[in-house]
C-alpha positions in Angstrom: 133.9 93.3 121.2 130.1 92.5 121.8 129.0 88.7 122.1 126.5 86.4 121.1 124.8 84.9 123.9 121.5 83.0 124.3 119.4 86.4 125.1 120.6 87.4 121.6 123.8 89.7 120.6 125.0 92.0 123.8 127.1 95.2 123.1 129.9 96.4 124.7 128.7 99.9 126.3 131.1 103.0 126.2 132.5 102.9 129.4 133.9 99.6 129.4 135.5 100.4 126.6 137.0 103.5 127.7 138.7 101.3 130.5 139.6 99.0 128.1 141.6 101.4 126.1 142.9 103.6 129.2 144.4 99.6 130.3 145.9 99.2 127.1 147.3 102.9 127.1 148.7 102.1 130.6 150.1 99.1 129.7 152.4 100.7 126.9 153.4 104.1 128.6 153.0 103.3 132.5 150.1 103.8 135.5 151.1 107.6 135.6 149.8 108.5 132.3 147.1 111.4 133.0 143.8 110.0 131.5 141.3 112.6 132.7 138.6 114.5 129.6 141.0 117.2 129.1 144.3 115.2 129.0 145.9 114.5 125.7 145.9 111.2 126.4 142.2 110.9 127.7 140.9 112.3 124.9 142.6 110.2 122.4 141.5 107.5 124.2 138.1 108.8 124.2 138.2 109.0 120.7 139.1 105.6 120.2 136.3 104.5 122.5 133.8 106.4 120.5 135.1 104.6 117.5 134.5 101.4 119.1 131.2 102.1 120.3 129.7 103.2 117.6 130.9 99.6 115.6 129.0 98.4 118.5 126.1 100.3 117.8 126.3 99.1 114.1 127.0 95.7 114.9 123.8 95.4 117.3 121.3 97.4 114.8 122.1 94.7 112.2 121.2 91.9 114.6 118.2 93.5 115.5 117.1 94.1 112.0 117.3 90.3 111.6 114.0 90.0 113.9 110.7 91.7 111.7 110.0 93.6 115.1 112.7 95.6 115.1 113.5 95.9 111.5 112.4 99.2 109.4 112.1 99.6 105.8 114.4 97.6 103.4 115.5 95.3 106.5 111.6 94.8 107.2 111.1 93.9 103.3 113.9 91.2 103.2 112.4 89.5 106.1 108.9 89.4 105.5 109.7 88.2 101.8 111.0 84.9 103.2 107.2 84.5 103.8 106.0 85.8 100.3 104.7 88.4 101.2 106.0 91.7 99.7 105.1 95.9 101.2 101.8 97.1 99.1 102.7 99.8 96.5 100.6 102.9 96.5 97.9 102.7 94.1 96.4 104.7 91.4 92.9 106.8 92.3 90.4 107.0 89.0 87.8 109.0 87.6 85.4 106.5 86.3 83.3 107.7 83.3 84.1 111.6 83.2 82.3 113.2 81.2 84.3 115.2 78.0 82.3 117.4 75.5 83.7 118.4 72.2 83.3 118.2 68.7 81.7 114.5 67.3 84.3 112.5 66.1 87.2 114.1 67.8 89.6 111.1 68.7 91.2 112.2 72.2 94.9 110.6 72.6 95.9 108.7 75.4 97.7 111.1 77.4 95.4 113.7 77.6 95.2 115.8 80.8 92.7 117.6 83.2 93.1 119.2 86.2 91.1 119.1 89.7 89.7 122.4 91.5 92.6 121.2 93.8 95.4 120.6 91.4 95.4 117.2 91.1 96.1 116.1 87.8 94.2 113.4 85.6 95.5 111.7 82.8 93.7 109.3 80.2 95.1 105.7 79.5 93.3 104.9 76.3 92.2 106.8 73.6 88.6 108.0 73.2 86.4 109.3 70.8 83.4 111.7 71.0 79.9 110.7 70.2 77.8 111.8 67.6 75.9 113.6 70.9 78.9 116.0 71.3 80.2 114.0 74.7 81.9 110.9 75.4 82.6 109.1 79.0 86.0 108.1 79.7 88.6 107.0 83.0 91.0 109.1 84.1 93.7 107.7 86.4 95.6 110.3 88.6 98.9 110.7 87.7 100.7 109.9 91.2 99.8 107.0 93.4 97.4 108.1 96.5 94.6 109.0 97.6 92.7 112.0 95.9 89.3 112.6 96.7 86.9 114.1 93.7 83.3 114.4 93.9 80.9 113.9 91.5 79.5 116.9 89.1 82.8 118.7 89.7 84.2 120.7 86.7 87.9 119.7 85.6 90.2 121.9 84.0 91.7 121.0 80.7 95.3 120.8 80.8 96.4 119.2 77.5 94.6 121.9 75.2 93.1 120.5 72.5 91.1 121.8 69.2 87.7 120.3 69.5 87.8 119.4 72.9 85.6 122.2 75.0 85.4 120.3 78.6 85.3 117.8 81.6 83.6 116.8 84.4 83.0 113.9 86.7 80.1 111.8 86.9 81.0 109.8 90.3 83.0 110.6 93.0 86.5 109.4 92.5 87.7 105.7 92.6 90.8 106.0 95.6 93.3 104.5 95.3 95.8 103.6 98.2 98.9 105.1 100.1 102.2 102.6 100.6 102.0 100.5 103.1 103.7 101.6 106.3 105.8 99.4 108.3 103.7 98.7 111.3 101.0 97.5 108.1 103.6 95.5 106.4 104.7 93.8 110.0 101.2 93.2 110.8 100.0 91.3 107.4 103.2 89.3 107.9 102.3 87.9 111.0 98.7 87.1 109.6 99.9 85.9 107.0 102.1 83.1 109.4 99.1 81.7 110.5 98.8 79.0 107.3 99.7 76.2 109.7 96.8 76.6 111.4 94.6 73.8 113.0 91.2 74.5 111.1 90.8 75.7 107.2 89.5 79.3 108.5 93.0 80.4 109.4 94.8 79.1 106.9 92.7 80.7 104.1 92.9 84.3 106.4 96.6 83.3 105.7 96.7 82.9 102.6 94.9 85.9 101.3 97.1 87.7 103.8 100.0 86.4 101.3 98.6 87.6 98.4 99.7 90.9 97.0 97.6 93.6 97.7 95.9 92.7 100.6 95.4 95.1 103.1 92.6 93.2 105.6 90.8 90.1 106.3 88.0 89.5 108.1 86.4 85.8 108.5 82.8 85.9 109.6 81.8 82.3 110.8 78.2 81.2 111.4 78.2 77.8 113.4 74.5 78.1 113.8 71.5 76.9 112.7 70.0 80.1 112.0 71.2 83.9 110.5 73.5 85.3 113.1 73.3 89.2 114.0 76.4 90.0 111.0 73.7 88.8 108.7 75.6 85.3 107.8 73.7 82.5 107.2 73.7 79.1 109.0 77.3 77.2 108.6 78.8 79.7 106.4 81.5 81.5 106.2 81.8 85.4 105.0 85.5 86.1 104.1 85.5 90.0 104.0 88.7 91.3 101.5 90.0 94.8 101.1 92.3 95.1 98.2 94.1 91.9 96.0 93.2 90.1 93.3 89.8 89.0 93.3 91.0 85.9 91.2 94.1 85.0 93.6 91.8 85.4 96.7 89.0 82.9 95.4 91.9 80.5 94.3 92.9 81.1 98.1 89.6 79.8 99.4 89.2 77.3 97.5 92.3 75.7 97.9 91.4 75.6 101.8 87.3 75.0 101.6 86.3 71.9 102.9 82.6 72.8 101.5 80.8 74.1 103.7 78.3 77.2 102.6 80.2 80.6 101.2 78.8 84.2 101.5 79.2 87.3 99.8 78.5 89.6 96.8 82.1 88.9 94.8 81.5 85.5 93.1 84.2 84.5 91.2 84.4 81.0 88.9 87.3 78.6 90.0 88.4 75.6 88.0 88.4 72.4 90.1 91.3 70.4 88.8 90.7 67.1 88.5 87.2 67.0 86.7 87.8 70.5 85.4 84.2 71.6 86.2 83.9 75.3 87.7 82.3 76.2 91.3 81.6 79.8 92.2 83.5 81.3 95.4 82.4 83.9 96.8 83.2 86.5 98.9 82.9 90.1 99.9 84.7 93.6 99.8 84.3 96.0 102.8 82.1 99.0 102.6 83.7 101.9 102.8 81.9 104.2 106.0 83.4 108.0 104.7 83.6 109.7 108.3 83.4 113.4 108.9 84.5 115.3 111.8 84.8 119.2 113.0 87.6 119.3 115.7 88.1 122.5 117.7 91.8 123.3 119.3 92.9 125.9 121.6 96.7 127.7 121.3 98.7 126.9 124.5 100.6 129.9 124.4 98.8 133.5 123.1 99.7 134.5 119.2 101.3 130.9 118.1 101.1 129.4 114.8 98.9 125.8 114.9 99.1 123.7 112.2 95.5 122.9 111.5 96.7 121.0 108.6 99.1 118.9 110.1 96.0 118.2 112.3 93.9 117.0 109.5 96.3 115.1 107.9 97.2 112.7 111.0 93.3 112.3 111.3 93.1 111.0 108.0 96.0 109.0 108.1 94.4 106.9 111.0 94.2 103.5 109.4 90.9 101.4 110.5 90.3 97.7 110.0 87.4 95.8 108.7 84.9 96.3 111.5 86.6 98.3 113.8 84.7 101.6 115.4 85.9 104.8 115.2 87.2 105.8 118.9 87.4 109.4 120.2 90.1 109.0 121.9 92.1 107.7 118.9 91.7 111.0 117.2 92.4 113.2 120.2 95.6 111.0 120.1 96.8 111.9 116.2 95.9 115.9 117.4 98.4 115.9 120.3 101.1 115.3 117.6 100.8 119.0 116.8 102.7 121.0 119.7 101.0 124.0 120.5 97.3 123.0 120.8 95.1 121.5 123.2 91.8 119.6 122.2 88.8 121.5 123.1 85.8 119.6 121.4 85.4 116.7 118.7 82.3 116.4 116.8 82.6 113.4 114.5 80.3 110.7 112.8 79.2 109.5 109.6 79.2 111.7 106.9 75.9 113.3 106.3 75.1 112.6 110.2 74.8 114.8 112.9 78.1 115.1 113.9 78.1 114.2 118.2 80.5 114.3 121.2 80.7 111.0 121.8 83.0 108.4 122.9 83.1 105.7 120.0 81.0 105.2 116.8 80.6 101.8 116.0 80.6 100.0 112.9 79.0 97.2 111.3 81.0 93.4 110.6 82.0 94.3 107.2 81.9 98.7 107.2 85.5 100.0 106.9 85.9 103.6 107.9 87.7 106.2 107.2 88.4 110.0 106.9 88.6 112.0 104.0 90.4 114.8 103.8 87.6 117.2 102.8 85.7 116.2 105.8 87.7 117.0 108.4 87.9 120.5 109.7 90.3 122.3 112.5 89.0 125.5 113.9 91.4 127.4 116.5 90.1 129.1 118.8 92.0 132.2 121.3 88.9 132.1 123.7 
């Protein structure tokens, strides 16, 4: 068998343990036994050493899934929950304040259904009643985790047809909500979040909120100056930029590691100090999300083959950004090449409503978070 050594847990490989088993074979029924692949005896003792070797495989992927680098899903949970922290759960999108038009009075159940132009379905949480102005506005929350992009002024479709109810529409663009986070996510807010014995109160509140549940990135913005630095901070303050959590578990978060000095952002939130039971406001502030467009052009390798333009657009819009981080061409000419067939022939990208350019990065401001959509991104193929 394998053995634990101080480099960690080192498996015995299949050709040692073919010999192993050939010794033993010869040791029972003589040297003259034929052992070669085609020989009875070889083969059972091949089959015995593939037996072996695949325990040995077993034996080493469980070791391995002991250390979060190597672990994968369920492994990857149990050991990052020895931290507290747990993988993020996709999260509901929402129409905020759709608009319904009916008949005054009409009480709509919770339950009640619309459809997107792209067959997405809505569903209400509440019950809702319409006005005396024939119209009432209401949330709808989509009825799987992701994200589903709606514009606003877009017609719904009424699915749950009901007497006095004529129709829907949106008033905003949808609220998104977020995909599950992946592994290389989960492994990466793990190893932020192992940063709470940290020499100065900045990393240990980034720590903390990297804990709490939720929490997708953190961002600290320090000014040590006397004067507003070029991210807009003011002098001796901290920003703490937050995408996702609970707004009340991340002020709890800086308070418990704020050793006073000056707090930024638009998020205030009133914490309850506990000795004198007096309330201070914390604040803080969410990224802004930068919606990125782009128009990508691919050629076919080979003449009259199949691309999968949207296999293209769905790896672009998977491309997870952080807080602050620009937008690189050459990260997006990356997620194309995972389609087999195609080359890149031109990338046009930028913010959306921009000229779109050929350019090598687009940067992004301390606390703008971008990200694709996927009605923004189109594939063209050309033959030429």
């Amino acid at each position: 068998m394998g053995k634990l050594t101080p480099q960690g847990y080192v498996a015995d490989q299949m050709d040692d343990i073919f010999d192993e088993f050939v010794k033993g074979l010869k040791g029972i029924y003589g040297d003259d036994i034929l052992v070669d692949a085609d020989d009875p005896d070889g083969e059972f003792a091949g089959i015995l050493a593939q037996m072996r070797a695949d325990v040995e495989g077993v034996i080493l992927a469980i070791y391995q899934a002991n250390d979060p680098d190597n672990a994968t899903g369920v492994w990857l949970e149990q050991k990052v929950a020895y931290a507290g922290v747990e993988r993020r759960d996709a999260s509901y999108s929402y129409l905020r304040d759709a608009q319904i038009d009916g008949d005054a009075g009409k009480i709509i159940k919770a339950g009640f259904i619309v459809k997107d132009p792209t067959g997405i379905q809505w569903i209400t949480e509440t019950d809702a009643t319409i006005g005396s102005d024939n119209t009432v506005l209401h949330d709808f929350r989509s009825q799987d985790p992701g994200q589903f992009v709606v514009a606003a002024g877009v017609s719904l479709d009424i699915v749950t047809i009901t007497s006095g109810v004529d129709s829907a529409k949106t008033t905003e663009q949808s609220e998104l909500g977020y995909e599950e986070e992946t592994d290389p996510q989960l492994l990466s807010r793990f190893y932020k979040s192992r940063s709470k014995p940290s020499q100065n109160a900045v990393d240990g509140t980034v720590g903390d909120i990297f804990a709490i549940m939720g929490v997708i990135d953190v961002v600290a913005l320090e000014n040590y100056s006397d004067s507003v630095d070029e991210n807009d901070v003011a002098p001796h303050t901290v920003n703490y930029v937050v995408d996702g959590g609970d707004q009340n578990a991340i002020a709890q978060a800086i308070y418990n590691n704020w050793p006073g000095t000056g707090l930024q952002g638009a998020v205030s939130v009133q914490v309850v100090r506990p000795r004198s039971g007096r309330t201070v406001n914390i604040l803080f502030d969410r990224p802004m999300a930068i919606d990125m467009a782009a128009q990508i052009t691919v050629g076919r390798r080979k003449n009259f083959t199949s691309i999968d333009t949207a296999g293209i657009q769905s790896n672009v819009t998977s491309m997870v950004f952080g807080i602050g981080e620009s937008v690189y061409q050459d990260d997006i000419v990356d997620e194309i090449k995972k389609t087999p067939g195609c080359y890149v022939k031109s990338i046009l990208y930028g913010r959306k409503g921009s000229t779109l350019t050929d350019t090598p990065v687009v940067q992004m401001g301390a606390v703008e978070k971008p990200r694709f959509l996927s009605g923004d991104v189109a594939v063209t193929v050309t033959d030429e």
